[in-house]
C-alpha positions as CSV (number, residue, x, y, z in Angstrom):
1,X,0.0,0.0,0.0
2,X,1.1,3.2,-0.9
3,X,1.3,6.3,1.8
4,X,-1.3,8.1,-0.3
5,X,-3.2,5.0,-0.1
6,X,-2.4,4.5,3.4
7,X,-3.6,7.9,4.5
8,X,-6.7,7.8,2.4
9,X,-7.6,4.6,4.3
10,X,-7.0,6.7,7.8
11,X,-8.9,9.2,6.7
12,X,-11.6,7.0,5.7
13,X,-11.7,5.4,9.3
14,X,-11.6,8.7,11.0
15,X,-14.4,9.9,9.3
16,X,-16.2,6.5,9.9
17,X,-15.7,6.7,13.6
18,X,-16.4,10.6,13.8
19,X,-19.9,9.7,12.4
20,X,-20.6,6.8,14.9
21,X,-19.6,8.7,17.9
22,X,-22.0,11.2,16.6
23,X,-24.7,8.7,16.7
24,X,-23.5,6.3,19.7
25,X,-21.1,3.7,19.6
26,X,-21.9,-0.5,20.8
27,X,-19.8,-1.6,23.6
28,X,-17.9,-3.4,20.9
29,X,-17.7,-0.1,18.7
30,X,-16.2,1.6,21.6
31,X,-13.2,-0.8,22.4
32,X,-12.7,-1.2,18.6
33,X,-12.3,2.8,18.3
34,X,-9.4,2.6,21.3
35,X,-8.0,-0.2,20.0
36,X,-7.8,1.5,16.6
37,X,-6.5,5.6,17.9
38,X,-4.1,3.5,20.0
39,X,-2.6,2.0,16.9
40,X,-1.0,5.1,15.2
41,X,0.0,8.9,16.2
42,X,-1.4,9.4,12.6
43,X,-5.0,8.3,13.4
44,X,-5.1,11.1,16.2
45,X,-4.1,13.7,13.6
46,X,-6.8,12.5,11.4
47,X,-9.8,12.6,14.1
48,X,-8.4,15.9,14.9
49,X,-8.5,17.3,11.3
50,X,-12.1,15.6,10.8
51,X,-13.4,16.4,14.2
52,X,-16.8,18.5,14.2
53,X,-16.7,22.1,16.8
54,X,-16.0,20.7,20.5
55,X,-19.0,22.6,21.5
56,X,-21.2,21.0,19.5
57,X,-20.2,17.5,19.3
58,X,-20.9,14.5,21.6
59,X,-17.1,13.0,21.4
60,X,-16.0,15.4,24.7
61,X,-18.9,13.7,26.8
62,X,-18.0,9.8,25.1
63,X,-14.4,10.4,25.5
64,X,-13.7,13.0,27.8
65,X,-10.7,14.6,27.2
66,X,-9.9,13.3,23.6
67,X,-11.2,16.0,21.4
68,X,-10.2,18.4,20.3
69,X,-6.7,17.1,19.4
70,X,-3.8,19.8,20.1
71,X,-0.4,19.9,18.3
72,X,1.3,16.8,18.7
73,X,4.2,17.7,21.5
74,X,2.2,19.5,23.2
75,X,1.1,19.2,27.3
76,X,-2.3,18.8,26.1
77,X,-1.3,16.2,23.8
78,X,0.8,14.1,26.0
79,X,-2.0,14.4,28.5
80,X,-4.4,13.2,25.9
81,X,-2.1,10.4,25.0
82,X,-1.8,9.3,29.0
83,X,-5.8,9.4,28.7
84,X,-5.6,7.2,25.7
85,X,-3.5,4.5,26.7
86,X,-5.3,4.2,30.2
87,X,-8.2,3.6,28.6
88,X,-6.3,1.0,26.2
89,X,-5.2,-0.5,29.7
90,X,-8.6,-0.7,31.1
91,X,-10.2,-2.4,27.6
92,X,-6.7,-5.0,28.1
93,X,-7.6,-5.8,31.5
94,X,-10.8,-6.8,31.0
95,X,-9.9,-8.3,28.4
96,X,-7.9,-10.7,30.7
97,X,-11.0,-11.1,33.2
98,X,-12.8,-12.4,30.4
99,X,-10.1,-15.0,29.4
100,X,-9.4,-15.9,33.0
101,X,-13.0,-16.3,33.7
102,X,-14.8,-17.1,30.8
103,X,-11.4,-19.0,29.2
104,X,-11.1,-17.3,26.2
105,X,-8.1,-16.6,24.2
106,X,-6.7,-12.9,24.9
107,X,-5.8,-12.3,21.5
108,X,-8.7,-13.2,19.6
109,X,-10.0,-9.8,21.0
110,X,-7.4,-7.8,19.1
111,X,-7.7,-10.3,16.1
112,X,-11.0,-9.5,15.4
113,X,-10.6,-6.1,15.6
114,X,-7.6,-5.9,13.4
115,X,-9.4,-8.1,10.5
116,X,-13.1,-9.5,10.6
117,X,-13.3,-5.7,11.3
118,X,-13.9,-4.4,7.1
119,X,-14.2,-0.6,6.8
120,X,-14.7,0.9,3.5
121,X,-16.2,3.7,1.9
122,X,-18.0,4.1,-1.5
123,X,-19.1,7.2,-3.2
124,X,-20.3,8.8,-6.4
125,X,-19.8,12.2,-7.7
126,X,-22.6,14.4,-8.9
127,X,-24.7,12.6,-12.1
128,X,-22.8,9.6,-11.4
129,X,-24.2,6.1,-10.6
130,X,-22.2,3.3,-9.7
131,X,-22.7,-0.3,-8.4
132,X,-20.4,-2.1,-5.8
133,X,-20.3,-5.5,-4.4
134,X,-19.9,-6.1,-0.5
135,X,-17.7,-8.3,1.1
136,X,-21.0,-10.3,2.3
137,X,-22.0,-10.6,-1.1
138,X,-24.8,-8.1,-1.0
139,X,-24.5,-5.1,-3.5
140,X,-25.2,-1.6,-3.5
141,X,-26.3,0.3,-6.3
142,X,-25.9,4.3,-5.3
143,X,-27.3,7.4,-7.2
144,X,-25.7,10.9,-8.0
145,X,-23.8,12.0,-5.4
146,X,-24.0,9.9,-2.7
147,X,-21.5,8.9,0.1
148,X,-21.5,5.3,2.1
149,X,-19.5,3.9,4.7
150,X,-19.4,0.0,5.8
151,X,-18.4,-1.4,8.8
152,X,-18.4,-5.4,8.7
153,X,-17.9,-7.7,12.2
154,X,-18.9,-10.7,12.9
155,X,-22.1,-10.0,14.8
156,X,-23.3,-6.7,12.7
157,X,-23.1,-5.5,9.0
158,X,-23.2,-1.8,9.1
159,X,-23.5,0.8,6.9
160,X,-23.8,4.6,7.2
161,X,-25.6,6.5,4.3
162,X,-23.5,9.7,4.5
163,X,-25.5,11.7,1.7
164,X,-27.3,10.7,-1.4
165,X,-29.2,7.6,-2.4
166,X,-28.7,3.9,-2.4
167,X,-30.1,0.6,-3.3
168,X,-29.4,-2.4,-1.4
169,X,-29.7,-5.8,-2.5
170,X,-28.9,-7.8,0.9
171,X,-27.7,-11.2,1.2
172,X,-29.2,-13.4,3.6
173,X,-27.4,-14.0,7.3
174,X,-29.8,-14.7,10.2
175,X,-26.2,-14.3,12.2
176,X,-25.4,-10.8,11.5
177,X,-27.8,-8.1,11.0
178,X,-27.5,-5.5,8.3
179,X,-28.0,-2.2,9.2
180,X,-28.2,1.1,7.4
181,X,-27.9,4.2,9.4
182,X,-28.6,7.7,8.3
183,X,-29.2,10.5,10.5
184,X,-30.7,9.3,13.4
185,X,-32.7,6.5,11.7
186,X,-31.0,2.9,11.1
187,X,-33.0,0.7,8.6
188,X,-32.6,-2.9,9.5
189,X,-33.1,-5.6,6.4
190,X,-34.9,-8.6,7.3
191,X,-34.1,-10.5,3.9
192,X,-34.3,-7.8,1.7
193,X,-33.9,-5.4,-1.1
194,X,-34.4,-1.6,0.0
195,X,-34.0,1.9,-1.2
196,X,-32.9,5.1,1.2
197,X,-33.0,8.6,0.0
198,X,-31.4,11.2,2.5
199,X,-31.9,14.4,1.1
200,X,-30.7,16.5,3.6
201,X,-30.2,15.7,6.9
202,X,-33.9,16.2,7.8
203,X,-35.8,14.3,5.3
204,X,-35.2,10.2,4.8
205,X,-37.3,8.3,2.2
206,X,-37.0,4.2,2.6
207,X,-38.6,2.2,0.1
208,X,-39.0,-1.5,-0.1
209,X,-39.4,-3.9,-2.8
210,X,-38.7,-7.4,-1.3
211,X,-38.9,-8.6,2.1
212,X,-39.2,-6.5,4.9
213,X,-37.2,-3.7,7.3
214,X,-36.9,-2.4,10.4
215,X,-36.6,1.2,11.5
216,X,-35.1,1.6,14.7
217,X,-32.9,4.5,15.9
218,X,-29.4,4.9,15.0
219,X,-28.1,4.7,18.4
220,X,-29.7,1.3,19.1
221,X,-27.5,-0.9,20.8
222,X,-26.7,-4.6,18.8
223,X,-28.8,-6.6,21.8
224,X,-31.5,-4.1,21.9
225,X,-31.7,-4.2,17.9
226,X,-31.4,-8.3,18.1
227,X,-34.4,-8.5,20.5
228,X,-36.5,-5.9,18.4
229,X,-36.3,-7.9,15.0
230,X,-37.2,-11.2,17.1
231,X,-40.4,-9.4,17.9
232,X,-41.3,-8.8,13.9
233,X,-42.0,-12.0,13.8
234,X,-45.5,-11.2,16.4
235,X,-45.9,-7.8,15.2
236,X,-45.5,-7.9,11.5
237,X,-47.7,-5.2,11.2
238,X,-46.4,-1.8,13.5
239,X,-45.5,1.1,11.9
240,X,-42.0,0.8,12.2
241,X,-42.0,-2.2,10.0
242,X,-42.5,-1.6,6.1
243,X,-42.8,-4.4,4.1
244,X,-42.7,-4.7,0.2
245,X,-44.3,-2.3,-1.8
246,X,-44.8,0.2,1.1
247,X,-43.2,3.7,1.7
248,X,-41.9,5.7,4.6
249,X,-41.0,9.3,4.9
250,X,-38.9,10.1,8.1
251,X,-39.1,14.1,8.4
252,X,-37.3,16.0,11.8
253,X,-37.0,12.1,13.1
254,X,-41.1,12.0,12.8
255,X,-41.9,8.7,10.7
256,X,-44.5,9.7,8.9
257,X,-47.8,7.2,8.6
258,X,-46.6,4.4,6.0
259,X,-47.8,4.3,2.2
260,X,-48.5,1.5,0.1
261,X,-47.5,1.9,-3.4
262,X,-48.9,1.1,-7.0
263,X,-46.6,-0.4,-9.3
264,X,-46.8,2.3,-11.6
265,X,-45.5,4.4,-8.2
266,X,-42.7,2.2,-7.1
267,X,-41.4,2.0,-10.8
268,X,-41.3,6.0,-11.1
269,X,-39.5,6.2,-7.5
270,X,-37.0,3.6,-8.6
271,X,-36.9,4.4,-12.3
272,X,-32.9,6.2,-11.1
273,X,-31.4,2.7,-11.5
274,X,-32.1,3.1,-15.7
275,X,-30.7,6.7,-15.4
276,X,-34.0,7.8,-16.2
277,X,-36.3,10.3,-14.3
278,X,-39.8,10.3,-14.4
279,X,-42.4,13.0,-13.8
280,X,-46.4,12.7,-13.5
281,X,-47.9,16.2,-13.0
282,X,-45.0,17.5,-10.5
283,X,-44.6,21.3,-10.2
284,X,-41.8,22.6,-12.6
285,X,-40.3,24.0,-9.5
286,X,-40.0,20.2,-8.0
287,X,-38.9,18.5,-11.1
288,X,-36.2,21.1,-11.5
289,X,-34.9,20.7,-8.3
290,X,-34.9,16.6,-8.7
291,X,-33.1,17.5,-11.8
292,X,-30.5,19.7,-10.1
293,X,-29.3,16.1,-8.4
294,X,-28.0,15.0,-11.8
295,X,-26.2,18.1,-12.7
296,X,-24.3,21.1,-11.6
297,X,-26.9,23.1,-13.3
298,X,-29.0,25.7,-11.1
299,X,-32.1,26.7,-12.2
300,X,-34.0,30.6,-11.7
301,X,-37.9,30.5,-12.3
302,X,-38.4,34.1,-12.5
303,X,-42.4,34.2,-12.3
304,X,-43.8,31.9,-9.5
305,X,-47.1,31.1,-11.6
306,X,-44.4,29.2,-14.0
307,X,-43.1,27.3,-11.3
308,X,-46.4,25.2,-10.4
309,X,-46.2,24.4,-13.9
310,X,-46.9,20.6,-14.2
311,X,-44.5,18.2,-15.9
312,X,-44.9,14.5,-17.4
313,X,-42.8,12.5,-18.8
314,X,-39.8,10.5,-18.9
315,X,-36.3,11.9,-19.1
316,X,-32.7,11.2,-19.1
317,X,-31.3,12.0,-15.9
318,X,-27.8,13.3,-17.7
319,X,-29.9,15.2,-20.4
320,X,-31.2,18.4,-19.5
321,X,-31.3,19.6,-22.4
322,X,-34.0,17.8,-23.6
323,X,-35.9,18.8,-20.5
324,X,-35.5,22.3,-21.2
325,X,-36.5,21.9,-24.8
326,X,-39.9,19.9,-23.5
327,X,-40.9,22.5,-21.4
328,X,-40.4,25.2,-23.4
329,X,-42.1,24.0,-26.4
330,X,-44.8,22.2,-24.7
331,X,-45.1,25.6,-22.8
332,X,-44.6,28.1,-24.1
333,X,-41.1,29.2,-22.3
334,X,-37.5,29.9,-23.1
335,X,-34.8,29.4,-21.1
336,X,-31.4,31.3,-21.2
337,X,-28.0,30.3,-20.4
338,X,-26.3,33.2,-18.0
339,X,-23.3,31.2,-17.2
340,X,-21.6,27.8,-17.5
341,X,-23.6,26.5,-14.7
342,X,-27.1,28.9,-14.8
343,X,-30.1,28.5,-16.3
344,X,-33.1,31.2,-16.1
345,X,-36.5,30.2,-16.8
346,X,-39.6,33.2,-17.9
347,X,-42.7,33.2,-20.6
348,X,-41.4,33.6,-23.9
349,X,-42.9,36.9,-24.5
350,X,-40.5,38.4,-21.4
351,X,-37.5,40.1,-22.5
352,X,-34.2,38.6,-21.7
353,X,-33.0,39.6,-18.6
């Protein structure tokens, strides 16, 4: 491995662990983070780079006096280091307890941290789509510009939906639940093939089109998770539990009542995976904005009677000129090009602006 590869891969776990500490770390999460700061000087300069404002994080209050990192000689750092490897001691020691106790083998511990551990990351760059294979054999299919982190044991299959969109095709493994967390929502497959939109860190859209999943919180510990998808088996029918064909909208971490969808609606919803976008009476406003996911384009509506125009059809999602074209010849519009990256919208008969 290269260094540049090397410190990609750092940076990749630091911003991993940065965003689970955010949401709440497993008792296994939390000795796997210490074992893995503990490992190199390098990771501390990475979770002090990445780290969010000390004021408004929760890593001072789950590891009090790690963050914010301070240069690396100095008292604040040595301090932080002491901190560190105390912890490091405490995790070791019980470690030993367990093995003298419970006889098992000290360094399985850190064996399982240092491999059955699989972090990696897998993103898309605005009006790109790509598909990835996981190490469990599920696959991922993710939409323009979308960001996702995995985090593979050998109890839990985790995955953090960062920004963007994604598809997952799960493979079966009653041992290890697959979990995708986004915001503070996790979406738990129970055999499944699912779709999470998180279009800003408000607004979550699962849909499912095989099987079943489970919404919990994000925070949810592995046991507490374990026992809730035990009990989907005598409630199959709660709220929190949307089964194929069905909808739910999560808005300000308020799941919205469920929806069952037509086929007609499911196929429009999921009609991204063809790189093709589909409208059925939406406001112009809206489908420019879905649009605007696709491209670096912005669009300027200058009359707001325009912009509850409403738009059918289907569409190339890397196309927009052929949008533009539609609208303005089906009505009556023009749209001119300011700059590169601008595009302003008005009634044909308004002078250009």
């Amino acid at each position: 491995m290269t260094k540049r590869q090397e410190s990609n891969e750092i940076e990749v776990r630091a911003k991993y662990w940065l965003s689970r500490i955010e949401q709440g770390l497993s008792q296994q999460e939390r000795q796997a983070f210490v074992a893995w700061v503990n490992q190199d000087n390098n990771h501390h300069l990475a979770l002090d780079k990445y780290s969010p404002s000390i004021k408004t994080s929760k890593l001072l209050a789950e590891f009090n006096g790690l963050f914010p990192l301070e240069k690396r000689h100095s008292p604040q750092s040595k301090k932080l280091l002491t901190q560190l490897s105390l912890a490091a001691s405490v995790i070791f020691f019980a470690i030993l307890t367990s093995e003298f106790f419970l006889n098992k083998p000290v360094f399985s511990f850190f064996q399982t941290m240092s491999s059955a551990i699989v972090y990696q990351q897998f993103s898309t760059n605005t009006g790109q789509q790509a598909s990835f294979n996981l190490p469990d054999g599920s696959h991922v299919r993710l939409n323009t510009n979308s960001l996702l982190t995995i985090s593979f044991s050998e109890g839990h299959r985790q995955l953090n939906l960062i920004k963007g969109e994604a598809l997952f095709d799960v493979a079966k493994d009653k041992l290890r639940p697959f979990s995708v967390t986004s915001g503070q929502q996790s979406f738990t497959a129970l055999g499944t093939i699912f779709n999470v939109q998180k279009s800003d860190n408000n607004h979550l859209e699962l849909i499912v089109t095989e099987g079943r999943v489970l919404i919990a919180d994000s925070n949810e510990s592995l046991p507490v998770l374990a026992e809730k998808i035990a009990n989907t088996v005598h409630y199959p029918e709660k709220n929190n539990i949307i089964v194929a064909g069905e909808k739910s909208t999560i808005i300000n971490q308020i799941q919205l009542p469920k929806n069952k969808m037509s086929p007609q609606s499911l196929s429009q919803e999921l009609a991204w995976q063809k790189g093709i976008i589909i409208f059925d009476g939406e406001p112009l406003a809206t489908a420019l904005d879905e649009i605007s996911r696709y491209t670096d384009v912005k669009f300027i509506i200058r009359d707001k009677a325009l912009a509850q125009i409403k738009v059918s059809g289907y569409f190339k999602s890397d196309d927009v000129a052929a949008l533009l074209d539609s609208i303005s010849y089906n009505f009556d519009l023009k749209y001119t090009n300011k700059n590169h990256n601008t595009v302003v919208i008005t009634k044909a008969t308004d002078p250009i602006i």
